[in-house]
N, C-alpha and C positions, 0 to 999 in steps of 0.2 A: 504494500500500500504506500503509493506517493505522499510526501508529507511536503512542509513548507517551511520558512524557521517562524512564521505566525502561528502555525498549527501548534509548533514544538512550545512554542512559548504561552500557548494555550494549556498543552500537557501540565506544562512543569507548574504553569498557576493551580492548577489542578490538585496536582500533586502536595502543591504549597498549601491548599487548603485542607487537602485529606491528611495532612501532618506527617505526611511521606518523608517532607523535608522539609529543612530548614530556611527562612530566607536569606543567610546566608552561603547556604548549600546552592538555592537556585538561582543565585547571584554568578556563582563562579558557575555552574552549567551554564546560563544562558549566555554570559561574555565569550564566548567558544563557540557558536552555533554554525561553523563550517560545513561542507559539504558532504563531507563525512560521517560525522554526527546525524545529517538528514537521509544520509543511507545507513546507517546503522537501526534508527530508530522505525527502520519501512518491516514488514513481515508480513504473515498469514492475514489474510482479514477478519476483523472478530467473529462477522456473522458467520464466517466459514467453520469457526471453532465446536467442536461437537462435546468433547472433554468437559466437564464439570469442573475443574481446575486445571491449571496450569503449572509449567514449572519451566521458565526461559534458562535455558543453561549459555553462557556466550564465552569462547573459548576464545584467548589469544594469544598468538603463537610467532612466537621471534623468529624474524628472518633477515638476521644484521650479519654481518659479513662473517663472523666467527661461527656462524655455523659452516659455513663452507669451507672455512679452514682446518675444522673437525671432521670434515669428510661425511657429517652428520644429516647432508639435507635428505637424505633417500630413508633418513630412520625417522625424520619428522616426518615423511610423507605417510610411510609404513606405520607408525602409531597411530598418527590423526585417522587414517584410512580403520586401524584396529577398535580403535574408540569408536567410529562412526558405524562399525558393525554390533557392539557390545551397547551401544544405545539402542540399535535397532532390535536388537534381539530380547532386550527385558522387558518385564512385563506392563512398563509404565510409558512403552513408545509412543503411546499413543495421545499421552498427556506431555509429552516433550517438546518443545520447540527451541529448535536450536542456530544460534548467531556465528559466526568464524569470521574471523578479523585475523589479519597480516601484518606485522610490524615493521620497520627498520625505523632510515629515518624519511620514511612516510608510512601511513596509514592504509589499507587497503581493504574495505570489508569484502569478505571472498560473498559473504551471503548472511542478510540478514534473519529473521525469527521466521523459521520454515520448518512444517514436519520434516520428519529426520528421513523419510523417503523420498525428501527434496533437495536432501544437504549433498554439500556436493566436496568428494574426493579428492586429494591433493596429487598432482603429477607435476612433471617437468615443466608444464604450461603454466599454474598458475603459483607455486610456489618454489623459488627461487632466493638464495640471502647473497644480500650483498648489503652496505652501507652500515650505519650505524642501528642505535638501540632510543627510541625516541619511549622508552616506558613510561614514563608520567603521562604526556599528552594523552596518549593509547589507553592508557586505564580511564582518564578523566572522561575523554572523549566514548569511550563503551560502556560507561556507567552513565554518562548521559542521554546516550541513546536509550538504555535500558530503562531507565526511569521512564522515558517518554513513551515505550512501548508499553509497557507493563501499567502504565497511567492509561492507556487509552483502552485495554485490556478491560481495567477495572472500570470505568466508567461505563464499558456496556456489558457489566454484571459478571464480570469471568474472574473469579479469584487467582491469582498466580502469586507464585514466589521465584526469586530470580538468584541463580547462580553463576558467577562470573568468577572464569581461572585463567591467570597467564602461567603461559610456559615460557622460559627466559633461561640464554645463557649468559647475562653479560647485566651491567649497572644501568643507568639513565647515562644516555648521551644527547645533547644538543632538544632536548625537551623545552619547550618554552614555560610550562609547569614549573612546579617546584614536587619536591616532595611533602612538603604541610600540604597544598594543594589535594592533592591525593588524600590526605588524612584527613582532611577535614570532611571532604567527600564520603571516602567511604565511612566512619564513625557517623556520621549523620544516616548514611543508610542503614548501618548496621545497628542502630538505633531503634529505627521502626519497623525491627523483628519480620524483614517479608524479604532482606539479601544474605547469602551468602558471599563470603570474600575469600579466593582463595590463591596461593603465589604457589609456584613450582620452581625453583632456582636447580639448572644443572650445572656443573662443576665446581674447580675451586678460584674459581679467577674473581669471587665479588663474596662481599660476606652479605649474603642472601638474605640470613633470618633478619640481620639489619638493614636491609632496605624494605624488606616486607614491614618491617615495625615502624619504618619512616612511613610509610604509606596505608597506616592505618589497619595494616591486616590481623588480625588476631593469631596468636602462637599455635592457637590447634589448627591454623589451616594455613601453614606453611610447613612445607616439603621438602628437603635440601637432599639431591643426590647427588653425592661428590666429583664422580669420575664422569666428565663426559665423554661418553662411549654411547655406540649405536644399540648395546643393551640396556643402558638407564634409560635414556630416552625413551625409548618404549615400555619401558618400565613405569616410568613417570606417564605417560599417556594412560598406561593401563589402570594406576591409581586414580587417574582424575574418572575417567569413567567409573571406576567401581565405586566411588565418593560421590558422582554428582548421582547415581541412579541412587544411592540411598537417601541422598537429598531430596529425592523427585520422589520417595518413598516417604517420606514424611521421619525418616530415622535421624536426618540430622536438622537440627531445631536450629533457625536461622538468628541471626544476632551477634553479640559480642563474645556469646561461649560457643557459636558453633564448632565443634569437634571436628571437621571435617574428612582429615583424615585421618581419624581414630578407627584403630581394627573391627 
């Protein structure tokens, strides 16, 4: 569904008055309202929506130069591709709608909020790393979008809850964000008990758990896998799906002690 940055700014009032967020949460959304943002926050249309609830899972996944220099890009492909089969296969496909966004330093949403028999697989064509790591903009910018879809969700009567995970092997580079930025964002979300927040950091080149805690994410739902190798990697894909399907199960309780991945 096409949107507009009026539309959006309609959402996030929305949102401001259901106590979603804060006004100075939708202060810093709506100063950002690029063209990406307005593809992010586009998906299914509600009337289409059959499910009695929802659960927007929105994955994002680093494709800054160092993964190419790990020889890693065919094992992002290979997991994202594993995860998109492991979503489709449990018992709550049906209730899924899922987002996939690109990083470096630009943004790319590969495909906004779509049954997962719509999500679409990673190959040589559409994922590729080169450039840098623009992670603050990238979180700010898919949690905005999120808001806006998940606002327009509930207004025509569809309850959802939203989980959002980056997969990342590298810090913030050349972000116009800050890291408060980020924190204030998400704690504001994770506030009104309807987001999940989740970081995956692979290797040892950035100290992960501390960027995750600059950017507000909670300790139970960060992930650190030491060695980047083309078996973490996949390893880490396979956590986030097993995490987010129990999230979309109603097992992990959204907020500031979401557990997420707890065994």
């Amino acid at each position: 569904m096409p949107h507009s940055k009026a539309n959006l700014n309609n959402l996030f009032a929305g949102a401001l008055g259901a106590g979603t967020i804060s006004n100075q949460t939708s202060t810093l959304l709506t100063g950002h309202l690029g063209q990406v943002v307005v593809a992010g926050a586009a998906g299914m249309d509600s009337e289409d929506i059959e499910a009695s609830d929802i659960t927007l899972i929105t994955v994002l996944l680093d494709a800054s130069s160092s993964i190419a220099g790990r020889s890693l890009e065919q094992a992002v492909r290979d997991g994202q591709n594993q995860l998109l089969e492991a979503f489709r296969k449990s018992n709550e496909s049906d209730s899924i709608l899922l987002a996939q966004w690109i990083f470096n330093h630009e943004e790319t949403v590969l495909h906004a909020y779509l049954p997962l028999e719509d999500a679409v697989a990673l190959d040589k064509s559409n994922y590729q790393s080169r450039g840098t790591t623009r992670l603050y903009d990238t979180w700010c910018d898919a949690l905005a979008s999120n808001v806006a879809y998940a606002q327009q969700l509930r207004d025509s009567g569809t309850p959802c809850r939203s989980v959002v995970v980056v997969i990342t092997d590298g810090e913030d580079v050349g972000s116009s964000r800050r890291a408060a930025d980020c924190a204030k964002i998400s704690r504001d979300l994770l506030a009104s008990e309807q987001f999940v927040l989740a970081f995956v950091g692979v290797g040892n080149d950035a100290d992960f758990k501390g960027v995750a805690k600059s950017m507000g994410v909670p300790d139970g739902c960060v992930e650190v896998l030491k060695n980047a190798t083309a078996s973490t990697l996949r390893r880490a894909f396979q956590m986030v799906s097993q995490s987010a399907i129990r999230a979309s199960q109603g097992l992990v309780q959204p907020g500031h002690q979401a557990g997420f991945f707890a065994p």
